[in-house]
C-alpha atoms as a printed R data frame, in Angstrom:
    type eleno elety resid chain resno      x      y       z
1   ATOM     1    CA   UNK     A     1  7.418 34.944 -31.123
2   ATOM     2    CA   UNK     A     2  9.862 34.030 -34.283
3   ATOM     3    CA   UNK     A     3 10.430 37.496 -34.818
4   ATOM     4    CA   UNK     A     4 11.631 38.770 -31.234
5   ATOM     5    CA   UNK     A     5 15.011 39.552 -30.858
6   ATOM     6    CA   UNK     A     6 16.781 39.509 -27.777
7   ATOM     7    CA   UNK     A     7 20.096 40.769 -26.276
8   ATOM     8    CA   UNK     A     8 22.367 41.745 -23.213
9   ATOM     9    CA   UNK     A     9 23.416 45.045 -24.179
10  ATOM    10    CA   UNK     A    10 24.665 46.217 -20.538
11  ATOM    11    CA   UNK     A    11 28.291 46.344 -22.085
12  ATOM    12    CA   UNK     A    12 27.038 49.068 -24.576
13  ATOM    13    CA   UNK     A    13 26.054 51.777 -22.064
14  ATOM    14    CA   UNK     A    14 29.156 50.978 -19.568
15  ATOM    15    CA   UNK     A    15 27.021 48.468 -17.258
16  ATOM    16    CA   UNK     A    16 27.213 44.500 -16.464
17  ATOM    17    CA   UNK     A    17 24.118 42.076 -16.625
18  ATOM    18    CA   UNK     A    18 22.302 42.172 -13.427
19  ATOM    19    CA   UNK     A    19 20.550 39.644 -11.184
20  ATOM    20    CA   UNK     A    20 22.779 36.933 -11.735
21  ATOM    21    CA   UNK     A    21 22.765 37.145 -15.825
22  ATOM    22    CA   UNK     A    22 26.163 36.181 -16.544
23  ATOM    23    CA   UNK     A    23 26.376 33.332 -15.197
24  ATOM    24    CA   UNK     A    24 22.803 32.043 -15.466
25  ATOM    25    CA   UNK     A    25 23.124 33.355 -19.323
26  ATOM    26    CA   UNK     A    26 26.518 31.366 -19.831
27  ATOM    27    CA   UNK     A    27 24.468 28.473 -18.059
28  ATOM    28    CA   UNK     A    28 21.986 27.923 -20.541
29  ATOM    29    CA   UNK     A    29 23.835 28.697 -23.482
30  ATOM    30    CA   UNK     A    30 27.474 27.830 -22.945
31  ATOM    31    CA   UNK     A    31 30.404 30.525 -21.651
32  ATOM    32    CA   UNK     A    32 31.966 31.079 -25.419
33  ATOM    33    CA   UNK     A    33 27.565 31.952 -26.720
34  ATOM    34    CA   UNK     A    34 27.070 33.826 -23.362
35  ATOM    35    CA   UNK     A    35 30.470 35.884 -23.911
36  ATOM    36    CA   UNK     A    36 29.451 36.472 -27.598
37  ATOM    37    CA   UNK     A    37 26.600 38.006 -26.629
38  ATOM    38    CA   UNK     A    38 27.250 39.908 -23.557
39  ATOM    39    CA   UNK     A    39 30.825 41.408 -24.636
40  ATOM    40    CA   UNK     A    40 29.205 42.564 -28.157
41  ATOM    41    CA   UNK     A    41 25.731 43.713 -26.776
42  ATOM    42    CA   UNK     A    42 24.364 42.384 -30.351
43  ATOM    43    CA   UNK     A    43 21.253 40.922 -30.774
44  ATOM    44    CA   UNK     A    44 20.422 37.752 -31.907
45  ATOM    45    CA   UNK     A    45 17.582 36.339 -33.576
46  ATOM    46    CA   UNK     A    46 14.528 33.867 -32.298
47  ATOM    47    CA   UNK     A    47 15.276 31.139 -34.728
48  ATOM    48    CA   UNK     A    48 19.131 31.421 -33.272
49  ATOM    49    CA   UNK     A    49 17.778 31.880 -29.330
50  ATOM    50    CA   UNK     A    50 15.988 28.385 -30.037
51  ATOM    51    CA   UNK     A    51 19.153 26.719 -31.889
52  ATOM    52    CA   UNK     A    52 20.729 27.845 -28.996
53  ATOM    53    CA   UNK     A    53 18.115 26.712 -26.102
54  ATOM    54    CA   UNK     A    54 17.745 30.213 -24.779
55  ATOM    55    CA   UNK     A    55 14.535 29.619 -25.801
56  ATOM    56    CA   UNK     A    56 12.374 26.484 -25.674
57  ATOM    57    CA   UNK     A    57 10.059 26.827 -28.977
58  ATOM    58    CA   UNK     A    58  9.262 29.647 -31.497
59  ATOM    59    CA   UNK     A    59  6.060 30.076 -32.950
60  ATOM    60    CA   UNK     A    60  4.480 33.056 -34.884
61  ATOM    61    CA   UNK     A    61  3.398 36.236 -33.018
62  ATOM    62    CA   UNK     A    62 -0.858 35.536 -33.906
63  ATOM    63    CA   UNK     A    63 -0.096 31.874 -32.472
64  ATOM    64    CA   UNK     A    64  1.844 33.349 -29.247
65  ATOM    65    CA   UNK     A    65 -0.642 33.756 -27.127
66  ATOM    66    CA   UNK     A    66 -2.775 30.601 -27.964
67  ATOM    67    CA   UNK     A    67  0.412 28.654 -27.635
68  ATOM    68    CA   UNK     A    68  1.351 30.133 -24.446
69  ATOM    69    CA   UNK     A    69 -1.849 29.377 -22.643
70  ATOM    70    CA   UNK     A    70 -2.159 26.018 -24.350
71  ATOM    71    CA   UNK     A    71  1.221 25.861 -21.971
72  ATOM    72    CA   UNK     A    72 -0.120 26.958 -18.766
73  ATOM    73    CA   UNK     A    73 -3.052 24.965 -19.242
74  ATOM    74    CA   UNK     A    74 -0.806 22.079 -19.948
75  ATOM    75    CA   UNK     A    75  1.090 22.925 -16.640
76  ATOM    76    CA   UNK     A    76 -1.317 23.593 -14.056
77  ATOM    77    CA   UNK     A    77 -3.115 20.481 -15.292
78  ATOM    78    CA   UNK     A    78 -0.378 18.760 -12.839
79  ATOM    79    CA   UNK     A    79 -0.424 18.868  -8.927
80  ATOM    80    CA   UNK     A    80  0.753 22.552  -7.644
81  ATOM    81    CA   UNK     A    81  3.110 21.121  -5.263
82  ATOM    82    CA   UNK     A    82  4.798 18.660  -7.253
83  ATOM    83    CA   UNK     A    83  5.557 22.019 -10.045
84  ATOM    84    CA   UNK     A    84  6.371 23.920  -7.234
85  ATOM    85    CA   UNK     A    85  9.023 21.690  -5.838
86  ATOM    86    CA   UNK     A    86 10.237 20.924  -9.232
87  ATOM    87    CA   UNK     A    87 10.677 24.271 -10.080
88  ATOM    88    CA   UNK     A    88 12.940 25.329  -6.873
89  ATOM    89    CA   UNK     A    89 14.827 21.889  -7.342
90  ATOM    90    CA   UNK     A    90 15.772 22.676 -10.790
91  ATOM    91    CA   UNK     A    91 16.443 26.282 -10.273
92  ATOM    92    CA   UNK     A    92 18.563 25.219  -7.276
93  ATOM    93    CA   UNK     A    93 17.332 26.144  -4.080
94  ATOM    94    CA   UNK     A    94 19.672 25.228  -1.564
95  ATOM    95    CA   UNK     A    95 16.977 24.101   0.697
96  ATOM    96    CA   UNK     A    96 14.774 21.846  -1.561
97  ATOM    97    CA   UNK     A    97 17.208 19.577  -2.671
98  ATOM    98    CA   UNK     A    98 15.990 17.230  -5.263
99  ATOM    99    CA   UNK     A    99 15.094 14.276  -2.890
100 ATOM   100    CA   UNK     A   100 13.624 15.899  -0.447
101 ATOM   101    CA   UNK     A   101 11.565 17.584  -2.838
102 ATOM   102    CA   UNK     A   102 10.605 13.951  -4.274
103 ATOM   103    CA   UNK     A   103 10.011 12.534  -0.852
104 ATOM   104    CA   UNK     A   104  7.859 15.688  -0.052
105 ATOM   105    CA   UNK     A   105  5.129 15.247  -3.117
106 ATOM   106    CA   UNK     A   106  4.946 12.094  -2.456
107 ATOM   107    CA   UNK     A   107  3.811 12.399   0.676
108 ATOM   108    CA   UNK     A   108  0.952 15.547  -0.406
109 ATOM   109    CA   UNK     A   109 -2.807 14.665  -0.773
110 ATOM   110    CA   UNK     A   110 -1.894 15.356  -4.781
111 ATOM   111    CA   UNK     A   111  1.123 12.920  -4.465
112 ATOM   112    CA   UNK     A   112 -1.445 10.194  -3.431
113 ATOM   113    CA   UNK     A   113 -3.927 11.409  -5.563
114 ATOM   114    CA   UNK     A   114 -1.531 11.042  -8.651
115 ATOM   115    CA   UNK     A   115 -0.724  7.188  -7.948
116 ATOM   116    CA   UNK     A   116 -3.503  6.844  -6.989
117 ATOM   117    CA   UNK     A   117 -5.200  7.614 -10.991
118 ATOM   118    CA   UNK     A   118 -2.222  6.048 -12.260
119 ATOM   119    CA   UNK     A   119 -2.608  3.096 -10.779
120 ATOM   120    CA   UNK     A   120 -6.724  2.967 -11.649
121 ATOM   121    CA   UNK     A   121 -5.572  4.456 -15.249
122 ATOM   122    CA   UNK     A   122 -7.914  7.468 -14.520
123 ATOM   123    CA   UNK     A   123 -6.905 11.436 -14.994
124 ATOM   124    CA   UNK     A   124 -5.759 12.634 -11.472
125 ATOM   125    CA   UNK     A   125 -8.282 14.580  -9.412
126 ATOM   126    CA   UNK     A   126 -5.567 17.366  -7.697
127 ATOM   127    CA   UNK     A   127 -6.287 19.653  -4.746
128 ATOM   128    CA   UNK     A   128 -3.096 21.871  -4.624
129 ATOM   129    CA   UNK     A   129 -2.594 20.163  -1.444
């Protein structure tokens, strides 16, 4: 929501960011952003979370939720594999790498399915297998 406010305040109460957070944070945002906000504990603003892609989009707190299913919707619209592969090549997996990963959803009943309607210029049919 524009108004949220986020921070890593671990530094004020003695403590580190957990789970990976320093150096996923100083991924997404740069090292000199990620130090800024870790070694200060401040909090920054939406508007500067999205200037900053810590965030993808802002929108007003009565439009969150309609926004955020209008999202999912959007997303599950798509064959499961295919997002699920995608989403553990992106974040990385050591053990999907990003070919494989193609080669596998291409070879799913969705992955045919999806040429399939492409190539008939029809809205894909998916099973989630």
């Amino acid at each position: 929501a524009d108004a949220a406010t986020l921070a890593m305040p671990e530094t004020k109460i003695g403590m580190l960011p957990g789970c990976s957070g320093t150096k996923r944070l100083s991924g997404t945002i740069g090292i000199a952003r990620a130090k800024q906000m870790i070694f200060t504990g401040s909090q920054i603003n939406a508007a500067t979370a999205e200037r900053w892609g810590l965030v993808n989009e802002t929108v007003t707190l009565a439009n969150l939720a309609d926004r955020a299913r209008a999202l999912a919707q959007e997303i599950a619209a798509n064959a499961p594999v295919s997002v699920q592969l995608a989403k553990a090549a992106i974040d990385g997996a050591e053990d999907v790498p990003e070919a494989i990963a193609g080669a596998l959803a291409t070879g799913t009943e969705d992955g045919r399915e999806g040429i399939a309607a492409f190539r008939e210029k029809r809205s894909p049919r998916f099973s989630g297998r």
